[in-house]
KOLGU-4560 file (N, C-alpha, C; in nm, 3 decimals, padded with zeros to 5 digits):
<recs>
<n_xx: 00.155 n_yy: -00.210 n_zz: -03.084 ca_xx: 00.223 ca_yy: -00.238 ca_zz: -02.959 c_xx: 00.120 c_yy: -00.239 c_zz: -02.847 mol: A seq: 1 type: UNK>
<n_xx: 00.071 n_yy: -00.310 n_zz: -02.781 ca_xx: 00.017 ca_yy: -00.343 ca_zz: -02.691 c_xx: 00.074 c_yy: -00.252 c_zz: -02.528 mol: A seq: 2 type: UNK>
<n_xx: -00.030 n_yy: -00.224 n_zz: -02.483 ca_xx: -00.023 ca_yy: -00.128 ca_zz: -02.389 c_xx: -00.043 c_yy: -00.197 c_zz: -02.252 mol: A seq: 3 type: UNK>
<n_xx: 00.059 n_yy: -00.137 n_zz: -02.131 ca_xx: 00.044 ca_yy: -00.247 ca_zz: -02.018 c_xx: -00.027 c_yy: -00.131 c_zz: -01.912 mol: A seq: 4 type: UNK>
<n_xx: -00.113 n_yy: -00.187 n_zz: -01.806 ca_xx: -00.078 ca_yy: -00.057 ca_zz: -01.700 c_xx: -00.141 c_yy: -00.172 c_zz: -01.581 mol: A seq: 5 type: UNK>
<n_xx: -00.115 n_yy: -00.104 n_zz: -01.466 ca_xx: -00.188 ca_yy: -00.216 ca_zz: -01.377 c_xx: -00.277 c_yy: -00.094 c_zz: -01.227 mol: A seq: 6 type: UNK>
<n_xx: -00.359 n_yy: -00.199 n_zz: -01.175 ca_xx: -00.425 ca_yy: -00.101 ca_zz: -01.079 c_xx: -00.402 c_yy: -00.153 c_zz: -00.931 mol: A seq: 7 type: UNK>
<n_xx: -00.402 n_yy: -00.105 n_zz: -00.845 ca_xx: -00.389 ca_yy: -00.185 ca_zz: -00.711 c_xx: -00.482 c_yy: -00.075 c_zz: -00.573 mol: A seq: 8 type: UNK>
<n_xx: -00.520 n_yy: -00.143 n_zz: -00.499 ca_xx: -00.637 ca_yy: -00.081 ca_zz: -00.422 c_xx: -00.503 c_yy: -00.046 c_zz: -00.265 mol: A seq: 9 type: UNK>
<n_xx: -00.461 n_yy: 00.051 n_zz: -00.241 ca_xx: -00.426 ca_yy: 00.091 ca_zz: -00.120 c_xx: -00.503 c_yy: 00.116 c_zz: 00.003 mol: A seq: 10 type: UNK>
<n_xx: -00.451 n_yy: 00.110 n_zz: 00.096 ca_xx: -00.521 ca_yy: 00.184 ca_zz: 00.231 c_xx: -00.411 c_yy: 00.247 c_zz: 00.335 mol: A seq: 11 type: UNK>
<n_xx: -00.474 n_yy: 00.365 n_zz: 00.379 ca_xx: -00.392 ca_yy: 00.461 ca_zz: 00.486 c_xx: -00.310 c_yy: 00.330 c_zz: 00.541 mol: A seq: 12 type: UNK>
<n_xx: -00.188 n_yy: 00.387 n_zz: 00.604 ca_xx: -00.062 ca_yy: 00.322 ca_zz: 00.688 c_xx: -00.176 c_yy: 00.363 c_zz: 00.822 mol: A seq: 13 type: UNK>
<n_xx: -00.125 n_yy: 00.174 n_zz: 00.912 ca_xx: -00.194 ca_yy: 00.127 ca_zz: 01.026 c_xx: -00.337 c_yy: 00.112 c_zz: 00.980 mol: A seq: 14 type: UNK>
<n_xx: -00.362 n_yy: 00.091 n_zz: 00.843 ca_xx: -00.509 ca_yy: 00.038 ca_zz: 00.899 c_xx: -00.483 c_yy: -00.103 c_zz: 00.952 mol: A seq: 15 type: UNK>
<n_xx: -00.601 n_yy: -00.124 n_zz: 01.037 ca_xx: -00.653 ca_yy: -00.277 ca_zz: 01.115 c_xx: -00.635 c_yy: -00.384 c_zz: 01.016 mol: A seq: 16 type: UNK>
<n_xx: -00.535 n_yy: -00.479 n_zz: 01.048 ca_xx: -00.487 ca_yy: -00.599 ca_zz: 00.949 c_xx: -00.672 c_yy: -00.651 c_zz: 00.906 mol: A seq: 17 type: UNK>
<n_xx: -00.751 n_yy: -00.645 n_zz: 01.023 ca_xx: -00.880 ca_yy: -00.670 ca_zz: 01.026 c_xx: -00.963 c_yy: -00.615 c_zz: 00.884 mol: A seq: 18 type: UNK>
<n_xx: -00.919 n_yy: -00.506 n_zz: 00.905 ca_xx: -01.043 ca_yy: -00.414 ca_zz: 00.771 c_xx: -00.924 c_yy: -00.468 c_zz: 00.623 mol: A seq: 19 type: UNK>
<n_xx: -00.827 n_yy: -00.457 n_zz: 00.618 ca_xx: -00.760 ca_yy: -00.480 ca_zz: 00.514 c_xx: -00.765 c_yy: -00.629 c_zz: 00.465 mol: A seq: 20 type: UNK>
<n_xx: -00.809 n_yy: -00.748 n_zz: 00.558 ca_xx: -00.857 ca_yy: -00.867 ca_zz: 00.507 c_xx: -01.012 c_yy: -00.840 c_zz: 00.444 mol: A seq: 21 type: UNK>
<n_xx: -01.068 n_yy: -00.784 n_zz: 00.558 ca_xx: -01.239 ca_yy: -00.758 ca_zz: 00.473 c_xx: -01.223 c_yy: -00.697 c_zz: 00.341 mol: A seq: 22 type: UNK>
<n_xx: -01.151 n_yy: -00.564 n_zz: 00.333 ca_xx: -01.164 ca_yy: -00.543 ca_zz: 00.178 c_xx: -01.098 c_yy: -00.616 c_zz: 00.080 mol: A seq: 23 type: UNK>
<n_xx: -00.971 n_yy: -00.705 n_zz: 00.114 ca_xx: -00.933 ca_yy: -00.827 ca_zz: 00.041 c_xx: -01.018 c_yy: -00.922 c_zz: -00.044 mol: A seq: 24 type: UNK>
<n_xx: -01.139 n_yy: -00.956 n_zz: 00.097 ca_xx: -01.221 ca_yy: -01.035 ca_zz: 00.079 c_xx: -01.318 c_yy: -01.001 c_zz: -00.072 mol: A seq: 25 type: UNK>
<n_xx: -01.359 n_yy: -00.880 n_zz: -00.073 ca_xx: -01.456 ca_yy: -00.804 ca_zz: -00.116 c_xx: -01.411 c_yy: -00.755 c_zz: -00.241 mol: A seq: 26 type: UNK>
<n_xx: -01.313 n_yy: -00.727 n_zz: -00.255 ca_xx: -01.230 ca_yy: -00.710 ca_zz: -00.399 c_xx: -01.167 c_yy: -00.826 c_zz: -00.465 mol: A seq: 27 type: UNK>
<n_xx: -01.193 n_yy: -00.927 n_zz: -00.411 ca_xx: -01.150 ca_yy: -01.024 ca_zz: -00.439 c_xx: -01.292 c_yy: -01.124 c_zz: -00.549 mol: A seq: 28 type: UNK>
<n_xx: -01.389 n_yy: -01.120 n_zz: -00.388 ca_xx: -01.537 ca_yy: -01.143 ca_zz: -00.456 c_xx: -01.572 c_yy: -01.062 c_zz: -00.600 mol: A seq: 29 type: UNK>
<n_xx: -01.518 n_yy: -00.943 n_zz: -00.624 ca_xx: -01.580 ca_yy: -00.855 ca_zz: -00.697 c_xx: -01.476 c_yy: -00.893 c_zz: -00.848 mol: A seq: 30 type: UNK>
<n_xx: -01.349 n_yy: -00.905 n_zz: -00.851 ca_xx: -01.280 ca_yy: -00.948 ca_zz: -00.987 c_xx: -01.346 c_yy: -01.071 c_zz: -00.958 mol: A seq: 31 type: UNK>
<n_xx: -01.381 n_yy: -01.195 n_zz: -00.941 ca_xx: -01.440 ca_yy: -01.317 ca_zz: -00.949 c_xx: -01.573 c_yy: -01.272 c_zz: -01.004 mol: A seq: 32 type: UNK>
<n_xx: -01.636 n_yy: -01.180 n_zz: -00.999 ca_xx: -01.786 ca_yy: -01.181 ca_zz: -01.050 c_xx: -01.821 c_yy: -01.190 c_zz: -01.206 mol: A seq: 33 type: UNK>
<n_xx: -01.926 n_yy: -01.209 n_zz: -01.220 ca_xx: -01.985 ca_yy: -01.195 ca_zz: -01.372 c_xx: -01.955 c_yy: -01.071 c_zz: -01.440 mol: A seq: 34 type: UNK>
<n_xx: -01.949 n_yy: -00.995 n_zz: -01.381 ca_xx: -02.001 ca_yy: -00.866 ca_zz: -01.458 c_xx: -01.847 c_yy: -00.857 c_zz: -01.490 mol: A seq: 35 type: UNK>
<n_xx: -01.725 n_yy: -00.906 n_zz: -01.377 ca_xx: -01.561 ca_yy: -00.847 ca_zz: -01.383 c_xx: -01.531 c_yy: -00.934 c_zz: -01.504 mol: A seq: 36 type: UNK>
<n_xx: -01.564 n_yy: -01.015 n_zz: -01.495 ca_xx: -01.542 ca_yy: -01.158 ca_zz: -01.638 c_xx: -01.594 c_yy: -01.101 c_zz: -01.743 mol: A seq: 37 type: UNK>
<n_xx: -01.731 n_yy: -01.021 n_zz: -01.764 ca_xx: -01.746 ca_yy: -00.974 ca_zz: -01.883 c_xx: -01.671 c_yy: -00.885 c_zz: -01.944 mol: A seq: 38 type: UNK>
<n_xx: -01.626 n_yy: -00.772 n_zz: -01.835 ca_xx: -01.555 ca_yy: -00.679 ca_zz: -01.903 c_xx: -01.398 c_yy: -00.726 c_zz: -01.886 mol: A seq: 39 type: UNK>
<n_xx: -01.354 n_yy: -00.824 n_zz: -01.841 ca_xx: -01.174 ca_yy: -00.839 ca_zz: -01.890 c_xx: -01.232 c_yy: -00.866 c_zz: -01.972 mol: A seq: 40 type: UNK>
<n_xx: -01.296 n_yy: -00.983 n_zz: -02.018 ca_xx: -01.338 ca_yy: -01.016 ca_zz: -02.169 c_xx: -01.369 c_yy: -00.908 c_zz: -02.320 mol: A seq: 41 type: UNK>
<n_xx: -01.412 n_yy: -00.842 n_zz: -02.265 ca_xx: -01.485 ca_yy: -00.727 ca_zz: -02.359 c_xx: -01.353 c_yy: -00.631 c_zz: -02.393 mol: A seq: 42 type: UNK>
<n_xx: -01.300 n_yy: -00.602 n_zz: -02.315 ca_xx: -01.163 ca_yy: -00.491 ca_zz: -02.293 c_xx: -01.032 c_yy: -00.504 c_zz: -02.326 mol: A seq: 43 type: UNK>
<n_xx: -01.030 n_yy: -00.663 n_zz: -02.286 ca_xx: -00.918 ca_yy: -00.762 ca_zz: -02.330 c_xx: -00.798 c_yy: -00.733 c_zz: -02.179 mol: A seq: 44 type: UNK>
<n_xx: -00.902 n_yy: -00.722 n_zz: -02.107 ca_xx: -00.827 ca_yy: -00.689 ca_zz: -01.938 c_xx: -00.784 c_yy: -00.814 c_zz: -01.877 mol: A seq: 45 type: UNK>
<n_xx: -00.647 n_yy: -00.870 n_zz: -01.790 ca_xx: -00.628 ca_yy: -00.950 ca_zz: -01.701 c_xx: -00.636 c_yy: -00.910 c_zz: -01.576 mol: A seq: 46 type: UNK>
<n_xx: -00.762 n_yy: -00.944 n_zz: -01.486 ca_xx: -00.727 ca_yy: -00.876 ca_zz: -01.365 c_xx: -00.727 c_yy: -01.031 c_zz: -01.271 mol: A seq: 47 type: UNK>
<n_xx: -00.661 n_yy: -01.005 n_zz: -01.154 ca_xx: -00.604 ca_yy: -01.079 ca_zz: -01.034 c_xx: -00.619 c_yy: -01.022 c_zz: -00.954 mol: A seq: 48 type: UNK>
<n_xx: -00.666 n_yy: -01.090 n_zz: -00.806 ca_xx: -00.645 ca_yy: -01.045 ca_zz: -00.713 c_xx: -00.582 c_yy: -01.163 c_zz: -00.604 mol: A seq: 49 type: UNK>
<n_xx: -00.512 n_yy: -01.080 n_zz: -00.509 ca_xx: -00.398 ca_yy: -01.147 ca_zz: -00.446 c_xx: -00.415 c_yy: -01.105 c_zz: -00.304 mol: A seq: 50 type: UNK>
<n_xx: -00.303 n_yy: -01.179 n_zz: -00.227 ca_xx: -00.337 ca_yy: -01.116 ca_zz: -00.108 c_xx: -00.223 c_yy: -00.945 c_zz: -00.095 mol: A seq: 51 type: UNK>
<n_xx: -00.255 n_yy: -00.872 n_zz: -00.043 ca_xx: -00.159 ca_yy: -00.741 ca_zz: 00.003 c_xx: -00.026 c_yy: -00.798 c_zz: -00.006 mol: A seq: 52 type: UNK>
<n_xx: 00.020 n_yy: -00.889 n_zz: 00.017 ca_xx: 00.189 ca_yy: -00.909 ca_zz: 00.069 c_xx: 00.223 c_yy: -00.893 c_zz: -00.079 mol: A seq: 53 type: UNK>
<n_xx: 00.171 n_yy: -00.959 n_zz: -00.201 ca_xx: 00.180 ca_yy: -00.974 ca_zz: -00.332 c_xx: 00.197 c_yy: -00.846 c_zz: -00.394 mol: A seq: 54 type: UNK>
<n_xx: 00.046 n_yy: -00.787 n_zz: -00.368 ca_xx: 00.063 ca_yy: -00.641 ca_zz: -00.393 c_xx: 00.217 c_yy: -00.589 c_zz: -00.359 mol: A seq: 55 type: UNK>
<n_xx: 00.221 n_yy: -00.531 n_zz: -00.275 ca_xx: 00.333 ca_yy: -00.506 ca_zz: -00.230 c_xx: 00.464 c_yy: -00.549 c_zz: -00.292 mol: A seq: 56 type: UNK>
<n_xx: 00.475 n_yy: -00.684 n_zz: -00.316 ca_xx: 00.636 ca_yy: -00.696 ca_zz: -00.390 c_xx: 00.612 c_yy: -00.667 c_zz: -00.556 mol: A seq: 57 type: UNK>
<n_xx: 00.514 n_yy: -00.635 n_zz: -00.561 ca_xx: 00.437 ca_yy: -00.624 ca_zz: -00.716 c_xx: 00.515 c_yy: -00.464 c_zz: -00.752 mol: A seq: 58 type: UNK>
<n_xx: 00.443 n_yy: -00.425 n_zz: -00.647 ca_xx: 00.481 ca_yy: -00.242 ca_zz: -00.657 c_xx: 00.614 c_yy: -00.205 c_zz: -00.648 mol: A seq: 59 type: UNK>
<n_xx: 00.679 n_yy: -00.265 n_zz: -00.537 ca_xx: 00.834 ca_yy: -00.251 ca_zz: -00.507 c_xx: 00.893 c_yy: -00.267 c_zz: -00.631 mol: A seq: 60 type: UNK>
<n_xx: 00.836 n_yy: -00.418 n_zz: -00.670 ca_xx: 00.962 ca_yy: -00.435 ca_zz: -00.811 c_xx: 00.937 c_yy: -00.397 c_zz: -00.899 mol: A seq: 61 type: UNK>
<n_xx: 00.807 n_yy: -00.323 n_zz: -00.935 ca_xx: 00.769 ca_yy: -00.198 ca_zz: -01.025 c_xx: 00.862 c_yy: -00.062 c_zz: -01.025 mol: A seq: 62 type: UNK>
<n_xx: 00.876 n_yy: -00.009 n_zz: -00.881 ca_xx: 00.931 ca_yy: 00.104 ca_zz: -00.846 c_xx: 01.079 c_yy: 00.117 c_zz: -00.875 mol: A seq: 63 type: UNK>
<n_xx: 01.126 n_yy: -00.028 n_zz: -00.849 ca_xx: 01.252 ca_yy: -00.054 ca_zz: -00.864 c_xx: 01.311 c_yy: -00.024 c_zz: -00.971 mol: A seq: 64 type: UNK>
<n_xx: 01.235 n_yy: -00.121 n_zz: -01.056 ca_xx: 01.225 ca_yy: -00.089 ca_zz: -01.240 c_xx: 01.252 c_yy: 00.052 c_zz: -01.277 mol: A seq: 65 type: UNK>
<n_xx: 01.144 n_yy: 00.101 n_zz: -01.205 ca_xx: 01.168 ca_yy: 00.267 ca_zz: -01.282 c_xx: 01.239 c_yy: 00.330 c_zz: -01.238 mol: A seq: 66 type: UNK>
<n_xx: 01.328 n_yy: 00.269 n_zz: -01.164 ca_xx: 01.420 ca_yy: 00.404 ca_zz: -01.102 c_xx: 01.552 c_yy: 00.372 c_zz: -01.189 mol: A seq: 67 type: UNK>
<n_xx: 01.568 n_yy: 00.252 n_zz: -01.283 ca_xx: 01.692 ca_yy: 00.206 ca_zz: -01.337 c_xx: 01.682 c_yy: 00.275 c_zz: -01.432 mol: A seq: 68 type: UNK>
</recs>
């Protein structure tokens, strides 16, 4: 049976829409890299990155889930 789990990068409530695009940017650059491609590959990992709004309905309808 194949095992699911997922990861998501938060930041404190009111950070600067500003800094939360830069680290978008930057975590974004970083699953796109060589080294992130080797290891989904190696691990058998799918990773994505999205913008925050995504995140967000990602988690909700996660949370949702588990409360049924």
């Amino acid at each position: 049976m194949p095992a699911e789990a997922w990861y998501g990068l938060f930041a404190p409530a009111k950070t600067p829409p500003e800094i939360i695009e830069r680290l978008n940017q930057s975590v974004t650059k970083a699953v796109q890299s060589d080294a992130f491609r080797r290891l989904s590959v190696n691990e058998g990992l799918v990773m994505a990155a999205g913008r925050p709004e995504e995140l967000d309905r990602y988690f909700l309808s996660e949370k949702s889930a588990g409360e049924k």
